[in-house]
C-alpha positions as CSV (number, residue, x, y, z in Angstrom):
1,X,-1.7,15.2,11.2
2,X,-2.3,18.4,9.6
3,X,1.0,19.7,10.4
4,X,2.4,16.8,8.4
5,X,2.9,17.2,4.5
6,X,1.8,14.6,2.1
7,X,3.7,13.7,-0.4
8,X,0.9,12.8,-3.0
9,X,0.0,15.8,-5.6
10,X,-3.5,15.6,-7.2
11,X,-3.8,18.5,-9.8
12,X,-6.7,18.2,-12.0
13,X,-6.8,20.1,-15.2
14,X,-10.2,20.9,-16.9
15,X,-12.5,18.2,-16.8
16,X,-10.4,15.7,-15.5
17,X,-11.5,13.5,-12.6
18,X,-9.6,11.3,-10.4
19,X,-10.0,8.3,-8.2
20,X,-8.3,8.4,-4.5
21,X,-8.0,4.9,-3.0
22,X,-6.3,4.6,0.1
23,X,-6.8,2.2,3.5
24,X,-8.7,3.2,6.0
25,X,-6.9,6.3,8.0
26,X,-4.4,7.0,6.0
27,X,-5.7,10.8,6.1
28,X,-7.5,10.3,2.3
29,X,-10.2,13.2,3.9
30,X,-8.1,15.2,5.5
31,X,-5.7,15.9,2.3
32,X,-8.9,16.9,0.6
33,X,-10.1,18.9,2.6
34,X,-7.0,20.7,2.6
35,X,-6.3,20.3,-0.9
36,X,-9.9,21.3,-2.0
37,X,-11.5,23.5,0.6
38,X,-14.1,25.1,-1.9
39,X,-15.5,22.0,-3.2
40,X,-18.0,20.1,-2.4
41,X,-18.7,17.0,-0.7
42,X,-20.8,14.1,-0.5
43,X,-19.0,11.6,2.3
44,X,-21.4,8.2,3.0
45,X,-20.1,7.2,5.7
46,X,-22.9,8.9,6.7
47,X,-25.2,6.4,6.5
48,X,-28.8,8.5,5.3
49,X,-27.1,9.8,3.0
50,X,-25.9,6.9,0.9
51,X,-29.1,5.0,1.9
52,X,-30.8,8.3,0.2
53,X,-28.6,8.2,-2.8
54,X,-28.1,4.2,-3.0
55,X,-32.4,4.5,-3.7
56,X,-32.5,7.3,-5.9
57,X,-28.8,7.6,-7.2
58,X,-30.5,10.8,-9.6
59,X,-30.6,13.0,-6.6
60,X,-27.0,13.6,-7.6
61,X,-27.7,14.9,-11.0
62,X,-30.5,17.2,-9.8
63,X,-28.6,18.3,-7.1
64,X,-25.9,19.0,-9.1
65,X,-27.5,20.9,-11.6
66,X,-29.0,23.7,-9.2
67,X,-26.1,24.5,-8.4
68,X,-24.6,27.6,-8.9
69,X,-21.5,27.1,-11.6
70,X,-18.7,28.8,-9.8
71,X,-19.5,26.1,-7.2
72,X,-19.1,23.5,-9.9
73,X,-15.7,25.0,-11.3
74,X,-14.0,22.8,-8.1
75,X,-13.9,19.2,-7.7
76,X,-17.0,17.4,-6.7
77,X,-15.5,15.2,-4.0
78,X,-17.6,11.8,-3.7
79,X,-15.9,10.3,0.2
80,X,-16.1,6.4,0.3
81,X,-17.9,5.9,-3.4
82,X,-17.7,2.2,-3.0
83,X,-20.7,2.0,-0.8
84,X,-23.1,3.7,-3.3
85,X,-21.7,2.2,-7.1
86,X,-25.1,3.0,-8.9
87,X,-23.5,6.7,-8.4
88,X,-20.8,6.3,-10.9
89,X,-23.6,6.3,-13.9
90,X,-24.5,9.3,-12.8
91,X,-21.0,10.8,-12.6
92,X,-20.3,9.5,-15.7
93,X,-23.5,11.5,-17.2
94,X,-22.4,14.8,-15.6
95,X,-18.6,14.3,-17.0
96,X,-19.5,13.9,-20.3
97,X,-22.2,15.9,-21.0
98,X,-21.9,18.7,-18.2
99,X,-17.8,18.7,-18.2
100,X,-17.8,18.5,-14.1
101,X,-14.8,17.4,-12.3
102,X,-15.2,14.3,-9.6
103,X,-12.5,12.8,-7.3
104,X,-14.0,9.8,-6.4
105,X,-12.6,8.3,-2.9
106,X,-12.5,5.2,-1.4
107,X,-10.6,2.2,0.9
108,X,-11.9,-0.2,-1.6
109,X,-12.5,-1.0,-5.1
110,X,-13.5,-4.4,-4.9
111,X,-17.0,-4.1,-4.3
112,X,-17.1,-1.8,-7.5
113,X,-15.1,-4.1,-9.8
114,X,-17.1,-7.2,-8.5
115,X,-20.3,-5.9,-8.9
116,X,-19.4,-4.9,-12.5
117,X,-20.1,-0.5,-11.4
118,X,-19.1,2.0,-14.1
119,X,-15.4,2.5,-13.2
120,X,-15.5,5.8,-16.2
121,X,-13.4,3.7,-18.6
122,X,-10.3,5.6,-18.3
123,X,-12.2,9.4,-17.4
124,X,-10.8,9.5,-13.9
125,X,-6.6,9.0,-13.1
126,X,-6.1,7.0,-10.3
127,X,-4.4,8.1,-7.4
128,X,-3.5,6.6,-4.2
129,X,-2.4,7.5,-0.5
130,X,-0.1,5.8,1.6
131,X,0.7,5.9,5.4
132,X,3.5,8.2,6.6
133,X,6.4,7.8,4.3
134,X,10.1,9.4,5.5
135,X,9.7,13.2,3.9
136,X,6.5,13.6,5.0
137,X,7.8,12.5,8.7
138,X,11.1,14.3,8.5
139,X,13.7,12.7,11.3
140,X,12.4,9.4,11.4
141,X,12.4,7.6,14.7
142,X,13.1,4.0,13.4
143,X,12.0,2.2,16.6
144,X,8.5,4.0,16.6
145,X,7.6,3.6,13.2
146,X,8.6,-0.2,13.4
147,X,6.1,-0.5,16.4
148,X,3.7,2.1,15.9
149,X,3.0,1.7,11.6
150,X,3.2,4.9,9.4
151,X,-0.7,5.2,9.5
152,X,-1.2,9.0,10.8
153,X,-3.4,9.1,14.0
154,X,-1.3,5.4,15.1
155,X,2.0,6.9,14.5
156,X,1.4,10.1,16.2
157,X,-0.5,8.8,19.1
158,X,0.0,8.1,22.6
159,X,-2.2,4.9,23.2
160,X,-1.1,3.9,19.7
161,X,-1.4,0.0,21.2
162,X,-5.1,-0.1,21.5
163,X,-5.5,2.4,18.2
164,X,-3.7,-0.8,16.3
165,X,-5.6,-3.3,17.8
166,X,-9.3,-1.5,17.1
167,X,-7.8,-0.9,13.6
168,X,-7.4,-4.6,13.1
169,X,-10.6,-5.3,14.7
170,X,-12.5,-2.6,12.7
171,X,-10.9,-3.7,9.6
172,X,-12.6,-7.4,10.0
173,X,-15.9,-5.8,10.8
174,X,-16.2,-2.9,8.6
175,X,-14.1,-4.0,5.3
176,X,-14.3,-7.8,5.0
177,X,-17.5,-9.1,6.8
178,X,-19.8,-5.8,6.8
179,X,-19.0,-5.4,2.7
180,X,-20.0,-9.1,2.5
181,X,-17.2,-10.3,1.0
182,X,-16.6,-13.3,2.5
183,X,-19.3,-15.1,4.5
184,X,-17.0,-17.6,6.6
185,X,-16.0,-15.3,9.3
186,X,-14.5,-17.8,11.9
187,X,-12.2,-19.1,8.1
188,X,-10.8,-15.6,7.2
189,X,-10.5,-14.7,10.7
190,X,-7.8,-17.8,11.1
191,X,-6.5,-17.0,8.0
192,X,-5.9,-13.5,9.2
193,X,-3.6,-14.8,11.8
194,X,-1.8,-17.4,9.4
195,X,-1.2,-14.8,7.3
196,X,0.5,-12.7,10.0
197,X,2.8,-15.4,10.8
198,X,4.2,-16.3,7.3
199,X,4.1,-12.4,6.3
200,X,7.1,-11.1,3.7
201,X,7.8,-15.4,3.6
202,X,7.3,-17.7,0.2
203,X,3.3,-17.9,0.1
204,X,2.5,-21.5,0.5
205,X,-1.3,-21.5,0.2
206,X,-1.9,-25.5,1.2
207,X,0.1,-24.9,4.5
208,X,-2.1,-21.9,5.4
209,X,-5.2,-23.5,3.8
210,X,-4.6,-26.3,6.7
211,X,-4.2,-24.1,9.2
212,X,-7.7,-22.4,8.6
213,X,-9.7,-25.3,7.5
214,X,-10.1,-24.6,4.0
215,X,-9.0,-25.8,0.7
216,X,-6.5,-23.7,-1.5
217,X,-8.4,-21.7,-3.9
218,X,-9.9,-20.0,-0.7
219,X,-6.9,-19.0,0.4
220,X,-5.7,-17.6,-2.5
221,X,-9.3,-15.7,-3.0
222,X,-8.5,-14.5,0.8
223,X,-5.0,-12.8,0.0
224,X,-7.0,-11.4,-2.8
225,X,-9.3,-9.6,-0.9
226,X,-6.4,-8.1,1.0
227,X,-4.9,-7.0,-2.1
228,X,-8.4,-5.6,-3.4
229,X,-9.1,-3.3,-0.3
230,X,-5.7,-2.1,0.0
231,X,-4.4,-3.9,2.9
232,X,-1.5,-5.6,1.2
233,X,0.5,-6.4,-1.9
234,X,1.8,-9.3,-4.1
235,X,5.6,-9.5,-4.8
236,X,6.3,-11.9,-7.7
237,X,9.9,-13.3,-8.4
238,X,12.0,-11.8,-10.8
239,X,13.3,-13.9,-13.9
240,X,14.6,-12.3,-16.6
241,X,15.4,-15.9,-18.0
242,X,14.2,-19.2,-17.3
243,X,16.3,-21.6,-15.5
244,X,15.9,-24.4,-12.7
245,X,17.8,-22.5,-10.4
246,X,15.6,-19.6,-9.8
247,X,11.7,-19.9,-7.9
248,X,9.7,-18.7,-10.9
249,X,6.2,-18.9,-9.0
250,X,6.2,-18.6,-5.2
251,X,5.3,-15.4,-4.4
252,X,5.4,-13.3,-1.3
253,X,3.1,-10.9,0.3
254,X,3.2,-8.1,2.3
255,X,1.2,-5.8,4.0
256,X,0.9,-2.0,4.1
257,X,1.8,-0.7,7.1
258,X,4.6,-2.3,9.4
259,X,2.7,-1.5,12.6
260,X,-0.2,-3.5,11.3
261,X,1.6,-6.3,10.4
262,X,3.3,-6.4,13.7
263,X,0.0,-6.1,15.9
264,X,-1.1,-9.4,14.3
265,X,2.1,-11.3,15.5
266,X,1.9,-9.3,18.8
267,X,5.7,-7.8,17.8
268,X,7.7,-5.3,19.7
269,X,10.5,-4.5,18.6
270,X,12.3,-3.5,21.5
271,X,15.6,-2.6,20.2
272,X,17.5,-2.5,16.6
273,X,19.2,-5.8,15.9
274,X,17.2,-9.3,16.3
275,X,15.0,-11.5,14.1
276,X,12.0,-9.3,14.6
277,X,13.7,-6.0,14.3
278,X,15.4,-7.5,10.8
279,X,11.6,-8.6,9.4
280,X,10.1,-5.5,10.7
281,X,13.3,-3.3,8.9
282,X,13.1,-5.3,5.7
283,X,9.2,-4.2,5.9
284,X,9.4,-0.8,6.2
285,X,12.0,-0.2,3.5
286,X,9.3,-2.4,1.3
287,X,6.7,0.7,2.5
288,X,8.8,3.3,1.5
289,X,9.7,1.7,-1.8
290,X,5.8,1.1,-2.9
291,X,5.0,4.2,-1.9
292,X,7.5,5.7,-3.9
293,X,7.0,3.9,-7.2
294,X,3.3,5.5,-6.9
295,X,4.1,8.8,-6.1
296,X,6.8,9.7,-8.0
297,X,4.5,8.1,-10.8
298,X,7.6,6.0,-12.3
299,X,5.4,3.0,-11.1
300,X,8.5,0.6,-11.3
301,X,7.7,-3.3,-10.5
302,X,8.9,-4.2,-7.0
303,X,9.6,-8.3,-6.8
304,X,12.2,-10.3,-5.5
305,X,14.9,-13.1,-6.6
306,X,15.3,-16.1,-5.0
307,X,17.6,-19.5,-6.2
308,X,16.3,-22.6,-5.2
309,X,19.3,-23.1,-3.0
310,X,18.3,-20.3,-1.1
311,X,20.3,-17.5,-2.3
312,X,17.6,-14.4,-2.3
313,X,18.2,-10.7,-2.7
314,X,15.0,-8.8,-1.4
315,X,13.7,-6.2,-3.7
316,X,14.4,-6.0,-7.5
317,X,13.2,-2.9,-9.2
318,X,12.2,-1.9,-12.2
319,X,12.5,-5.1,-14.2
320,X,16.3,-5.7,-13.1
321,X,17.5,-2.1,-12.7
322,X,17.9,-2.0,-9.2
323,X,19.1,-4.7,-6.5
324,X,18.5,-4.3,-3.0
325,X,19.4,-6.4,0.3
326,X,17.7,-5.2,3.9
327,X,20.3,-6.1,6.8
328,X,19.1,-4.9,10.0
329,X,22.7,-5.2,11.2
330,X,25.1,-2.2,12.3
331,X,28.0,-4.2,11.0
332,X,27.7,-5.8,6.9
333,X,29.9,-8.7,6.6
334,X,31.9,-10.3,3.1
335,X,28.9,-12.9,3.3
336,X,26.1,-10.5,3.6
337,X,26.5,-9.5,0.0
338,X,26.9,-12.7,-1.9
339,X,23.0,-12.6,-3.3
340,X,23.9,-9.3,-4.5
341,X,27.1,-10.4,-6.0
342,X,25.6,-13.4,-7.5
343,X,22.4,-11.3,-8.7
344,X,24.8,-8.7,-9.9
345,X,27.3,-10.6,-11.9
346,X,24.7,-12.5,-13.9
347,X,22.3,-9.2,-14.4
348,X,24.2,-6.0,-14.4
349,X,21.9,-3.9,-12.5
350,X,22.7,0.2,-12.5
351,X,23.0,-0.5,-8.8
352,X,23.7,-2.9,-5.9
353,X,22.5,-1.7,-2.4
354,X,22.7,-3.2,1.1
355,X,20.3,-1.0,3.5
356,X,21.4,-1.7,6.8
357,X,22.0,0.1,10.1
358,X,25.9,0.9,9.9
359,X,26.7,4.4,10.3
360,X,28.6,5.7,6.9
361,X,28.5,4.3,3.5
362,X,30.8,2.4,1.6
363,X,31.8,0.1,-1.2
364,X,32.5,-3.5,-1.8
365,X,33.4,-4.4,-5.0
366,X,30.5,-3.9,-7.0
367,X,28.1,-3.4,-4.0
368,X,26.8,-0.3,-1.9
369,X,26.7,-0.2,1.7
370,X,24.1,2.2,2.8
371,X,22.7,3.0,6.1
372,X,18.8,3.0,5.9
373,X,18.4,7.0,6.9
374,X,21.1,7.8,4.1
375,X,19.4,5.5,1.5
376,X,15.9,6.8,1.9
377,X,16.9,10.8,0.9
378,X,18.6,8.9,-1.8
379,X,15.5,7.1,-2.9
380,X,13.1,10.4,-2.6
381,X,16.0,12.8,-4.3
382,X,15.3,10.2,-7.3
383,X,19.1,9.2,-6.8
384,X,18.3,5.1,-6.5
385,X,16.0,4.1,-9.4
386,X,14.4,7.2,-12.3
């Protein structure tokens, strides 16, 4: 993993602090650590030491503050804040009155948020880190990161099989039912499931509220704790103007890594055409785009349109500017681009793109044909969407 470079940039001028979220693995303490090898660093994962601080959350200050100041001129770096938020007073003192620098890491900002912790009201950028995106990877092996996810140590991995499933596992334990917060396991373990099944689908909450035994709002607080620690996002519908034709309030979800996603469904993908290949495709090309938006800091909306007839063109970005179609097909037929067409005639996007598997790109009409490989340089060169 250290071989591999990140993509994300964290430059911190003078007494300027930053947040780095990021899910679990995704190599958050490694970049640091690289990044900032002089600084120095509280992680409490260790557990005496956020039980030390979590009673006594001072101890940082006086620590601190015997110090000698060259060692303060770096970043403090604060590993997994979110299990000690009385700390973030105490940052806050030392930022304003002592002009120290934090980055302040986590997997989760929901405990923080819900427990109403200082968040430094707008003293600290927010960053995050993503799994293995394609520049970091270089020649991208489709079939592996399809099966194996983009996180690091799962992508690069021989036993990558039982690496996903303990993630899974873990994630339950550690991030759900360990932070308390939710208290009906057997519930949000069903849901877990459901969720797998209807992944990157319309987000019918009474469907999967059946299926786990529990009403509605429940479910829709359960996809919100996904969202919350990182483990997914929201796509809303795009609907520049309001008709009866187009599905202004189903969303869809997804989550952040395609190898994750397909442990929960037990996927392989054992070669590149199929249902499953073309869900798992569509997936990863969501990946690369969210991770893009962030860091190239354009932070364009990703969402989707969809006709009530059924007529649905993946990814919209940027409020319209950019339409996008995943085929995981080596061969783009006439009817394959009809969404885009019919997306494209009535909103006049800068550009139409199908992302598929064929091997050279080309034109029809008003639509792009562009294999997936070709299309992500494009996207990272700032070619698609800037």
């Amino acid at each position: 993993m250290n071989s591999l470079p990140r993509r994300l940039r964290i430059e911190l001028p003078d007494r300027q602090s930053a947040f780095l979220w990021g899910p679990r693995q995704t190599g958050k303490s490694t970049l640091l650590r690289e990044r900032f090898p002089d600084s120095l660093v509280y992680d409490f994962l260790d557990t005496d030491l956020a039980l030390e601080f979590a009673k006594r959350p001072g101890l940082l200050r006086q620590r601190l503050l015997a110090k000698e100041p060259a060692v303060l001129r770096q970043p403090i770096i604060l590993d997994e804040v979110q299990k000690v938020p009385s700390l973030l007073d105490e940052v806050h003192w030392l930022i304003e009155n002592r002009g120290l620098r934090f980055i302040l890491c986590g997997s989760s900002a929901r405990k923080l948020k819900r427990g109403q912790a200082n968040l430094l009201g707008g003293r600290a950028w927010r960053h995050e880190l993503f799994p293995l995106v394609s520049p970091e990877i270089g020649t991208v092996d489709l079939l592996r990161v399809l099966n194996r996810g983009a996180i690091p140590s799962h992508y690069l991995a021989e036993g990558f099989r039982k690496s996903l499933q303990a993630y899974v596992r873990d994630y339950l334990k550690e991030e759900v039912f360990a932070e308390g917060l939710t208290r009906n396991v057997p519930a949000f373990a069903r849901f877990f499931d459901a969720m797998g099944y209807t992944h990157g689908e319309l987000t019918n909450y009474a469907n999967i509220a059946r299926e786990c035994g529990v009403d509605a709002k429940t479910v829709k607080e359960y996809y919100q704790i996904l969202i919350d620690t990182l483990l997914g996002r929201r796509v809303e519908p795009f609907s520049r103007r309001m008709g009866r034709d187009v599905i202004t309030k189903a969303a869809k979800f997804y989550l952040f890594d395609v190898g994750v996603a397909g442990t929960l469904v037990k996927r392989h993908v054992a070669e590149a055409r199929g249902e499953a290949f073309g869900r798992a495709f569509e997936h990863f090309i969501f990946t690369e785009l969210t991770a893009h938006a962030s860091y190239s800091e354009l932070n364009y909306d990703i969402q989707f349109w969809r006709t009530r007839q059924g007529v649905e063109v993946d990814f919209i970005l940027g409020g319209g500017q950019v339409a996008i179609e995943v085929k995981g097909s080596s061969r783009v037929e006439g009817r394959d681009c009809r969404a885009l067409h019919a997306f494209a005639s009535e909103h006049k996007p800068r550009q139409a793109i199908v992302v598929c598997c064929e091997s050279e790109e080309r034109r029809v009409g008003d639509v792009r044909i562009v294999p997936w490989a070709a299309f992500l340089q494009q996207l990272w060169a700032g070619e698609v969407i800037g």
